[in-house]
N, C-alpha and C positions, 0 to 999 in steps of 0.2 A: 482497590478495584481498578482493571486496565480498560480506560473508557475507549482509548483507539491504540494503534499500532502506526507509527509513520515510519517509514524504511526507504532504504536509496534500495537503488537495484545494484550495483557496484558496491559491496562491501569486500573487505578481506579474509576472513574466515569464513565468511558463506553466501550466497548472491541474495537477493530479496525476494525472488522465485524460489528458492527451496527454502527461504525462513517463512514465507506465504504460505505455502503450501504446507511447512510443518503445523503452523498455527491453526490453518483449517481443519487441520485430521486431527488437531488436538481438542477434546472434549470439553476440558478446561479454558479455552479461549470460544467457546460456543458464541455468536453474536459480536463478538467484537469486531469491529471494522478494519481492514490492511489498507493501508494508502500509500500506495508509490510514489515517490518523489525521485523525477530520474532525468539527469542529463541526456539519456538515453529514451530517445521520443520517436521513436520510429512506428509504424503500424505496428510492424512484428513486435515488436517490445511490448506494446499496448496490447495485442492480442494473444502474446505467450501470460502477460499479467491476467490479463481477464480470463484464459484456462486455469492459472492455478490459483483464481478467485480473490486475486483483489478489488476491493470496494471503490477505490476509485488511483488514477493512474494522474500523476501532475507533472509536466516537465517542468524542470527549474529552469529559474528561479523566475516564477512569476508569483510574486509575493500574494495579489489580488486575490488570484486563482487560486491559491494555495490555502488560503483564509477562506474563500467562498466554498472549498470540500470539506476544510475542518469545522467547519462553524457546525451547522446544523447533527453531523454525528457529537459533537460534543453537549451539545445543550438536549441531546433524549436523557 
């Protein structure tokens, strides 16, 4: 069972917007949560994230913050 998804936005084969976006129109990831983790912290970044439905958006590396988005999805 896949309890979250953590994804950069900057990957090499595919950005974390079109891996987001595939996973939400996928039936089979229904309910699973997408969490951004991105050197890339701009408004726009944050707000092209939240159109194609990520659950929450973390710029790195703040370790704290990054713990305080994962905790709570992981422990439902």
């Amino acid at each position: 069972k896949v309890a979250l998804v953590l994804t950069d936005l900057e990957m090499p084969e595919m950005d974390g917007f079109t891996l987001t976006r595939n996973i939400k129109s996928d039936g089979r990831f229904q309910g699973v949560p997408v969490i951004m983790h991105s050197s890339l912290s701009s408004e726009a970044n944050k707000a092209m994230g939240k159109a194609v439905g990520v659950d929450g958006y973390v710029a790195k590396f703040d370790a704290e913050i990054l713990a305080d988005t994962l905790r709570p999805l992981l422990e439902r």
